[in-house]
C-alpha positions as CSV (number, residue, x, y, z in Angstrom):
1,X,37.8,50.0,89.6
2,X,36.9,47.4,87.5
3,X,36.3,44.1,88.3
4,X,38.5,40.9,88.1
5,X,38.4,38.3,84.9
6,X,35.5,36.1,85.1
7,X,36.7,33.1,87.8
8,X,39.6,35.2,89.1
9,X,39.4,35.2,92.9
10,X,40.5,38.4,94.6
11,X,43.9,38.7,96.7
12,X,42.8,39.4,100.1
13,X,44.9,42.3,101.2
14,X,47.1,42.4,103.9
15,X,48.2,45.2,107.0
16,X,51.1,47.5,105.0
17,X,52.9,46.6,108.4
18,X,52.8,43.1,107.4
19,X,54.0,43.5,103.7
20,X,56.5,46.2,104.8
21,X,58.4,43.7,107.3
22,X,57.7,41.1,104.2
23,X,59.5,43.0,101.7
24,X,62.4,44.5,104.1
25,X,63.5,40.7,105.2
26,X,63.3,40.0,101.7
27,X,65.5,42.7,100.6
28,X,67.8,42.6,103.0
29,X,68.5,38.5,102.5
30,X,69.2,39.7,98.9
31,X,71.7,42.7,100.1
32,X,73.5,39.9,101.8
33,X,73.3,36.9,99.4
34,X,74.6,39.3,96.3
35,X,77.5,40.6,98.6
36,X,78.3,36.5,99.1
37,X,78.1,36.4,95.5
38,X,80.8,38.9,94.8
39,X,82.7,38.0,97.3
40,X,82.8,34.2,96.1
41,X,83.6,35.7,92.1
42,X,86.4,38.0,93.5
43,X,88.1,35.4,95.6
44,X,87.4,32.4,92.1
45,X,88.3,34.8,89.6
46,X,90.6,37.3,91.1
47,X,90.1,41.5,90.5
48,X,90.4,40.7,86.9
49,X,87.6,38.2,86.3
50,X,85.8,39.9,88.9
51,X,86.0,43.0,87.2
52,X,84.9,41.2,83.8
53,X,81.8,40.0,85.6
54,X,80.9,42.9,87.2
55,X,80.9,44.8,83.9
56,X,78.5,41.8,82.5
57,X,76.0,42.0,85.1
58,X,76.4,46.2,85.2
59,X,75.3,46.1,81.2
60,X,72.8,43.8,81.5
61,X,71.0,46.5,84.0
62,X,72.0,49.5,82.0
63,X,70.3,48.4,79.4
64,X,67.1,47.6,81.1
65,X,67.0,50.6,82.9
66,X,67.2,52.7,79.6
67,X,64.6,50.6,78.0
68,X,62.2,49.6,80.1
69,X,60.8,53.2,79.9
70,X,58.6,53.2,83.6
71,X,56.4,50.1,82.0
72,X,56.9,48.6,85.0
73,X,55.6,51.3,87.3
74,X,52.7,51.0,84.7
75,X,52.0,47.6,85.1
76,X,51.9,47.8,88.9
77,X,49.9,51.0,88.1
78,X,46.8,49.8,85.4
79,X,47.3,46.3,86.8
80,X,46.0,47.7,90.4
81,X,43.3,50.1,89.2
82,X,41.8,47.6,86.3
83,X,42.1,43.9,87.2
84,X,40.1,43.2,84.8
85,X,43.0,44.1,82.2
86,X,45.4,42.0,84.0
87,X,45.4,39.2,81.1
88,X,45.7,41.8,78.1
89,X,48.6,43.8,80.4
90,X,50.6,40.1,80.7
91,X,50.6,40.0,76.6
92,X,51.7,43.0,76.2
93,X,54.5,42.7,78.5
94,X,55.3,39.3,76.9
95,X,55.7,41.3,73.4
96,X,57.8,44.1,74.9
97,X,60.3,41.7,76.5
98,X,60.7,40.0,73.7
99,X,60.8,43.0,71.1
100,X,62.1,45.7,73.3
101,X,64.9,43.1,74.5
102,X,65.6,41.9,70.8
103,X,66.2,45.4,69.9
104,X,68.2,46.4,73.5
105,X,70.8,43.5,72.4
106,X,71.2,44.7,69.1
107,X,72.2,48.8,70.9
108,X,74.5,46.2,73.2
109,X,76.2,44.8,69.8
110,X,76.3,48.5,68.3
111,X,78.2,49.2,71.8
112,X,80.7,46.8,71.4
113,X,81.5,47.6,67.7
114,X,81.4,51.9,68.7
115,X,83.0,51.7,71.9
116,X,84.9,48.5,72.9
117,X,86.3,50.0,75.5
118,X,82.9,50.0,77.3
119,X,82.9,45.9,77.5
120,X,86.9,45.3,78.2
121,X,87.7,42.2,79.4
122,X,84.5,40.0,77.7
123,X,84.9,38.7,75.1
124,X,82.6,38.4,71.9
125,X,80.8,35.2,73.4
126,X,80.7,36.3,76.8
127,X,79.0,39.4,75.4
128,X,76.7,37.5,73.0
129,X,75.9,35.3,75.8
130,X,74.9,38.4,78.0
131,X,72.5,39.9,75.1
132,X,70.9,36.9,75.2
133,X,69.6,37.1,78.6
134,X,68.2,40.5,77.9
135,X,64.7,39.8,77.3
136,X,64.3,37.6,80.1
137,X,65.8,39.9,82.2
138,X,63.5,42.8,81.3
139,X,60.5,40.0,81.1
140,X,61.7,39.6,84.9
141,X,60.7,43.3,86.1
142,X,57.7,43.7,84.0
143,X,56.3,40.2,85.5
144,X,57.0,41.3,88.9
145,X,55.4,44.1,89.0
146,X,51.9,42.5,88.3
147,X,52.5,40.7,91.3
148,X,52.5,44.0,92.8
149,X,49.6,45.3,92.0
150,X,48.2,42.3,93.3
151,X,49.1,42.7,96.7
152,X,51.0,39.5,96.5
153,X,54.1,40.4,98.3
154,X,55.6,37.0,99.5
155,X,55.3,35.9,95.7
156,X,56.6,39.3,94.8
157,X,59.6,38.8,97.4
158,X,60.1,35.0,97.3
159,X,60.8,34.7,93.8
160,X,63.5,37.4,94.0
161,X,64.8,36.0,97.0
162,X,65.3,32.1,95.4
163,X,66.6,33.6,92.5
164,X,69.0,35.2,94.5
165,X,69.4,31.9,96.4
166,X,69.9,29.9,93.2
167,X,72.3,32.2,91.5
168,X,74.4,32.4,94.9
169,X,74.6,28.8,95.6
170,X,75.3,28.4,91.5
171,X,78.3,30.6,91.5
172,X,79.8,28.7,94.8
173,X,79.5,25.1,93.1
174,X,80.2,26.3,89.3
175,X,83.2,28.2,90.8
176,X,84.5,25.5,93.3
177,X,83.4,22.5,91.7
178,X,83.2,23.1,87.7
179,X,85.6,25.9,87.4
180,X,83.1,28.2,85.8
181,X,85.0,30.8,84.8
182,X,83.8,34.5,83.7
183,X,81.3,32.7,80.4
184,X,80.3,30.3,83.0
185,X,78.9,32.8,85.8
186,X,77.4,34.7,83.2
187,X,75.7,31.8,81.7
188,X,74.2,31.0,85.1
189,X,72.6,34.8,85.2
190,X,71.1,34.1,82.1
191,X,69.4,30.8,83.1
192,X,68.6,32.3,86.6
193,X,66.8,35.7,84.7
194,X,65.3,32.7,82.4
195,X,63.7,30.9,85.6
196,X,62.7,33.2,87.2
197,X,60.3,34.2,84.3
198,X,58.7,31.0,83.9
199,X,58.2,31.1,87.9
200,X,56.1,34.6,87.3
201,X,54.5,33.4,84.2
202,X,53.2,30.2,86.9
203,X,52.3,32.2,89.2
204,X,50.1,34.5,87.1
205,X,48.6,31.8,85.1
206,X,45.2,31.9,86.6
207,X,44.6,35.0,84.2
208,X,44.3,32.5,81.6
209,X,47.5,34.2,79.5
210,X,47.2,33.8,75.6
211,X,49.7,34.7,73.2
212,X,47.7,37.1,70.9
213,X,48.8,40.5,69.6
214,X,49.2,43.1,71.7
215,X,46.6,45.7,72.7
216,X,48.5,49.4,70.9
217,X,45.9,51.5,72.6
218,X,46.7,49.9,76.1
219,X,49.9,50.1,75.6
220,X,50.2,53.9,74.1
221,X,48.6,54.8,77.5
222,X,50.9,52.6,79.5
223,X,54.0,54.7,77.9
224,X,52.4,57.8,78.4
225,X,52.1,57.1,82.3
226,X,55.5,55.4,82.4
227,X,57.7,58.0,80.4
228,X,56.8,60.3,83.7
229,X,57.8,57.7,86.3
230,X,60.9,56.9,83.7
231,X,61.9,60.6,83.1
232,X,61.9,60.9,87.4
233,X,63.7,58.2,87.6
234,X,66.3,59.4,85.0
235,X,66.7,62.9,86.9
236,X,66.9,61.1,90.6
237,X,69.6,58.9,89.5
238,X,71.4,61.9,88.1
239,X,71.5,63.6,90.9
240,X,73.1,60.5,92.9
241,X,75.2,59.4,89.9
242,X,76.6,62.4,88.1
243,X,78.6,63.4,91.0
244,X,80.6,60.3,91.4
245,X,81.7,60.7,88.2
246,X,82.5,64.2,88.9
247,X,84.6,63.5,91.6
248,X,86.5,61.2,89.3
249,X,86.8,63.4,87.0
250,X,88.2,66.0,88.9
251,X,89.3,64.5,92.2
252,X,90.9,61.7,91.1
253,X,89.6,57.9,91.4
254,X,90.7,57.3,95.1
255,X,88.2,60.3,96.0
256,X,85.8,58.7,93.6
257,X,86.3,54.9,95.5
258,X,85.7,57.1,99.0
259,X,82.7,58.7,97.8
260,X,81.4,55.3,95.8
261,X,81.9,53.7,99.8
262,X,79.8,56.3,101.7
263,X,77.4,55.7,98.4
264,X,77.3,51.9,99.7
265,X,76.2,52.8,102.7
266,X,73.6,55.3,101.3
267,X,71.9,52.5,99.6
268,X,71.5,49.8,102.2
269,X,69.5,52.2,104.7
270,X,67.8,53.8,102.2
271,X,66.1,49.9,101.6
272,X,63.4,51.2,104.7
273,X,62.0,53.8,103.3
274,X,62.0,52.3,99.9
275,X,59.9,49.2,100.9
276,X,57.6,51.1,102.7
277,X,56.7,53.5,99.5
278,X,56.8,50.0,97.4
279,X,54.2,48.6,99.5
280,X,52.1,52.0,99.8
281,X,52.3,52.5,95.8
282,X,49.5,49.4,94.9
283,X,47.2,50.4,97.5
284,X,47.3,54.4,96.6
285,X,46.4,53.1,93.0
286,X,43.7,50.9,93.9
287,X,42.0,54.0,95.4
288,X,42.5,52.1,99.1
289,X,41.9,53.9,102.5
290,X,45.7,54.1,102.8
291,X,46.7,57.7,104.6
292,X,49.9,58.6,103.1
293,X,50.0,61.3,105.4
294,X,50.0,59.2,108.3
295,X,53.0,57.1,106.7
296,X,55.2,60.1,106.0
297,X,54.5,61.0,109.7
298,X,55.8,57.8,111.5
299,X,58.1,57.4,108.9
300,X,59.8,61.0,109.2
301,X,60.8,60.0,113.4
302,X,61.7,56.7,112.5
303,X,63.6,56.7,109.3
304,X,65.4,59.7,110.9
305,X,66.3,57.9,113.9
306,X,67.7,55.2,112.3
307,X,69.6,57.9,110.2
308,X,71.1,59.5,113.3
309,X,71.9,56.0,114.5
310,X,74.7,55.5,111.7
311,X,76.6,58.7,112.6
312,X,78.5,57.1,115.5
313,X,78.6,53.6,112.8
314,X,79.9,55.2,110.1
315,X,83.5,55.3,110.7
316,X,84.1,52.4,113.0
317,X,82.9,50.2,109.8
318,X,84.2,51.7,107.4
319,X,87.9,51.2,109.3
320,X,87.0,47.7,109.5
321,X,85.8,46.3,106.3
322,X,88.1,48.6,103.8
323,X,91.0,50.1,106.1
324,X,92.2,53.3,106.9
325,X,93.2,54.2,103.2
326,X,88.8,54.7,103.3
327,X,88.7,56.9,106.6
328,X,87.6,59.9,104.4
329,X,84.0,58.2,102.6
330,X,83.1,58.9,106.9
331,X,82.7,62.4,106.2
332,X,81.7,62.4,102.8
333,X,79.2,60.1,104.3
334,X,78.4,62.7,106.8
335,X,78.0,65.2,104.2
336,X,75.2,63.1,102.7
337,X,73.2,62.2,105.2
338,X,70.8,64.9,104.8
339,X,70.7,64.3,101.3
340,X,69.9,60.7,102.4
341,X,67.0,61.6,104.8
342,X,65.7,63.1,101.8
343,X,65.4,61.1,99.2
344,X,64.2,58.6,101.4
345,X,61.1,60.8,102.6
346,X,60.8,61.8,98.7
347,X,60.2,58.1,97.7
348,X,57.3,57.8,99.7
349,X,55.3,61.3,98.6
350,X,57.0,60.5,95.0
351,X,54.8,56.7,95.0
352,X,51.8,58.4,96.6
353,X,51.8,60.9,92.8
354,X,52.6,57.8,90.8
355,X,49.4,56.0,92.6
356,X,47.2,59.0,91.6
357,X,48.6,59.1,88.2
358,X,52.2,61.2,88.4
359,X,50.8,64.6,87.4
360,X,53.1,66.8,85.6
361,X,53.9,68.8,88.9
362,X,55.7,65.7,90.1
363,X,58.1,65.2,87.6
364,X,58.8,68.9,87.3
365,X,59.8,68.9,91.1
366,X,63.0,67.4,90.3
367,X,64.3,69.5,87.8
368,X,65.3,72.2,90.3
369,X,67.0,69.6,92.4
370,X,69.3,68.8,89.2
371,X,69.5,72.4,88.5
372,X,70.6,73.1,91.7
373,X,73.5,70.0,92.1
374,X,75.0,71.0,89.0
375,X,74.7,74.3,90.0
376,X,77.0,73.9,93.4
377,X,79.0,71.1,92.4
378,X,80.7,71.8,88.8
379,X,82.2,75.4,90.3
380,X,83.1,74.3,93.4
381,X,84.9,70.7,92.2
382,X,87.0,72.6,89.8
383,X,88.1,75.3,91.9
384,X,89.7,72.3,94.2
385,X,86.5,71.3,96.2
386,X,87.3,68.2,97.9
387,X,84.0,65.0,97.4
388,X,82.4,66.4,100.7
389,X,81.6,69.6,98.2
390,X,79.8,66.7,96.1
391,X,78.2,65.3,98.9
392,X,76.7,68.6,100.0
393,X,75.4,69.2,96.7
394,X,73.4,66.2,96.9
395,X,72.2,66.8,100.4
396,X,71.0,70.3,99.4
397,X,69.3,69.2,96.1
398,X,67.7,66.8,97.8
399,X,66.5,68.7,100.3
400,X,64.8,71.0,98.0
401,X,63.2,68.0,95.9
402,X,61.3,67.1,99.3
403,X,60.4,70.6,99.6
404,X,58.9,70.7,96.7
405,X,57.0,67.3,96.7
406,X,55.7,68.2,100.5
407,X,54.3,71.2,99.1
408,X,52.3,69.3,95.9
409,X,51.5,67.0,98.8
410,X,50.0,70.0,101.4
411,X,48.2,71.7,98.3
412,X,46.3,68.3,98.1
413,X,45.8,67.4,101.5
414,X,44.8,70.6,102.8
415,X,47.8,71.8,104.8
416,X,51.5,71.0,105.8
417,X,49.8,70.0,109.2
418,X,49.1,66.6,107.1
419,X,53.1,65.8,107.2
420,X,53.9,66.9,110.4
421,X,55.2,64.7,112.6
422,X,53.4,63.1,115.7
423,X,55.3,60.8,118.1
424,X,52.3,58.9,119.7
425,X,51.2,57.7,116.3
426,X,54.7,56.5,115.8
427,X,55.1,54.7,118.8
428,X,51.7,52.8,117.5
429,X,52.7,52.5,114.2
430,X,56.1,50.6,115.7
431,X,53.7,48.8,118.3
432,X,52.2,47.0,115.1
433,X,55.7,46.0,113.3
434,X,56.7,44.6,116.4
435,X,53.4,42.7,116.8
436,X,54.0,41.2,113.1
437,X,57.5,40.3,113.6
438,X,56.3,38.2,117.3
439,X,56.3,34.8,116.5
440,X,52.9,33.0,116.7
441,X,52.3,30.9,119.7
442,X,51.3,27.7,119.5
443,X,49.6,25.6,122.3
């Protein structure tokens, strides 16, 4: 690995305990301060203006996620392995934000004019005003992920989490105060996304950042190595997304709202083992001592627990917080839960490949798994399969994805013995999160 820019003091690495309980109480403040959020729009604005927002901030993120093209898995990726590129990897991104967002909010303009139907409800400065805030936005996740790579995880988290903060608070006094309105909430993103890139661009500046032109070379191997992580990406959030829309399609949209419930509840366990491949990813890419193995081990009994913990949950809250018309997302969400153990074990074998460079045989292990869904769902959904029929399809494609990444992983490592899991070591790997999240004694 090379070494840092001259003056640039290392980041002295910390336990992946310590970052993982970080990043989780980060993420979870977040969780809870964006459902404060739309609760505080839905009760200002009312279902339309909510709706109207909602679209706005759901655009915004469509169109980073098609155009960001895994650079930010690349930055976290080159960033850890050559330090010494951090400065040349920081102009780069400052180009692509401000290029690739130019030319993202001109496709958002050809949207409107194509299909106006996609932005109902926002008007033409309401959408203007959102294109705006694209660069910064995608300036944002490139940014972040430096941070990363640098193992500085409560920079990493805190920004996200006072951007959070701000836009929260924002939305309560604009709303309540200054009657904001749908242009003014969406103003306040913009300036938040805005922010929160000058915050990153402080934070970074001891790599001495210079606006020069950008390095092509760099940058045509960054693309190369992020296309992979993108095209992964693409196919996992098929798998999830392409059945919701199925279910609409064929099931109607209150079997679509039940399944897009039990999704709800899919995403805010799966935050554990998604933190914990997060933190894992820098360290695999800065060829650390980190045994991946070892994590997938403790992580398999816990993650799994905490799993079988929300089948007695399940329905009780669901009852509670969207009434008995929802009682069926309970067994939908049953039907997922495997599919949910899953893809949580994937993440973490799917960051240790992207650490070592995502070989080929990584991205093609999800191919099956979309193969597969489509496969079960499209014949069974319009021969009168009811959502759980959706659901199993994503539990058994999945399944299969973490069948196949387990074996890339044993050909590697020697074995499947590598994987298998071994209570003792968990109850010492849970020994250590509880010994970070102990408060310090003072005397």
């Amino acid at each position: 690995m090379a070494p840092l820019e001259r003056g640039v003091q290392p980041v002295q690495p910390r336990p992946l305990t310590t970052d993982v309980v970080i990043t989780l109480g980060a993420k979870v403040g977040i969780l809870l301060l964006n459902v404060a959020g739309t609760v505080v729009i839905a009760r200002a604005l009312g279902p339309t203006g909510r709706g109207a927002v909602a679209v706005a901030f759901s655009f915004t993120l469509l169109l980073i996620q098609l155009g960001i093209l895994g650079l930010h898995s690349a930055n976290a990726y080159f960033a850890a392995r050559e330090p010494a590129q951090i400065s040349r990897i920081i102009t780069n991104t400052l180009w692509t934000a401000l290029v690739a967002g130019m030319l993202l909010a001109l496709a958002g303009l050809a949207v409107r004019q194509l299909f106006p139907a996609t932005l109902r409800g926002l008007d033409l400065l309401e959408v203007a005003v959102v294109l705006i805030g694209v660069p910064a936005a995608l300036g944002n996740q490139l940014l972040q992920s430096i941070l990363l790579a640098e193992g500085r995880m409560v920079a990493y988290n805190g920004v996200e989490l006072g951007m959070s903060l701000l836009m929260t608070v924002g939305l309560i006094v604009g709303l309540s105060v200054f009657s904001f309105g749908v242009l003014g909430a969406i103003a306040l993103l913009v300036g938040v996304n805005v922010g929160g890139t000058c915050v990153f661009l402080a934070l970074l500046r001891r790599h001495r950042i210079r606006l020069r032109g950008f390095d092509g070379r760099l940058l045509s191997e960054m693309l190369r190595y992020g296309s992979r992580i993108y095209l992964a990406a693409l196919l996992a959030y098929l798998v999830w997304r392409l059945n919701l829309l199925l279910v609409n399609s064929y099931r109607g949209s209150a079997a679509a709202g039940q399944f897009a419930i039990a999704f709800g509840f899919a995403d805010a366990i799966h935050l554990l083992p998604t933190v914990v491949a997060l933190n894992l990813f820098p360290r695999i890419a800065r060829g650390g001592a980190t045994d991946t193995g070892a994590v997938f081990r403790s992580l398999t009994l816990v993650y799994g627990l905490l799993c079988a913990l929300t089948i007695p949950l399940a329905g009780p809250v669901i009852r509670l917080f969207y009434g008995d018309a929802f009682s069926p997302a309970t067994t939908i969400y049953y039907w997922l839960l495997p599919g949910i153990f899953s893809y949580g074990m994937v993440a973490v074998l799917a960051y240790h490949f992207a650490g070592r460079g995502f070989p080929v045989s990584a991205l093609l292990a999800w191919v099956p798994g979309l193969v597969v869904n489509l496969a079960i769902v499209f014949p069974l959904l319009s021969r009168g399969g009811s959502a759980n029929v959706a659901a199993l399809s994503v539990s058994v494609s999945f399944t299969l994805v973490l069948a196949l990444h387990m074996r890339l992983f044993a050909s590697e490592a020697g074995g499947y013995r590598s994987l298998i899991a071994r209570p003792r070591e968990t109850l010492v790997l849970v020994g250590e999160l509880l010994r970070v999240l102990r408060p310090t004694e003072t005397h």
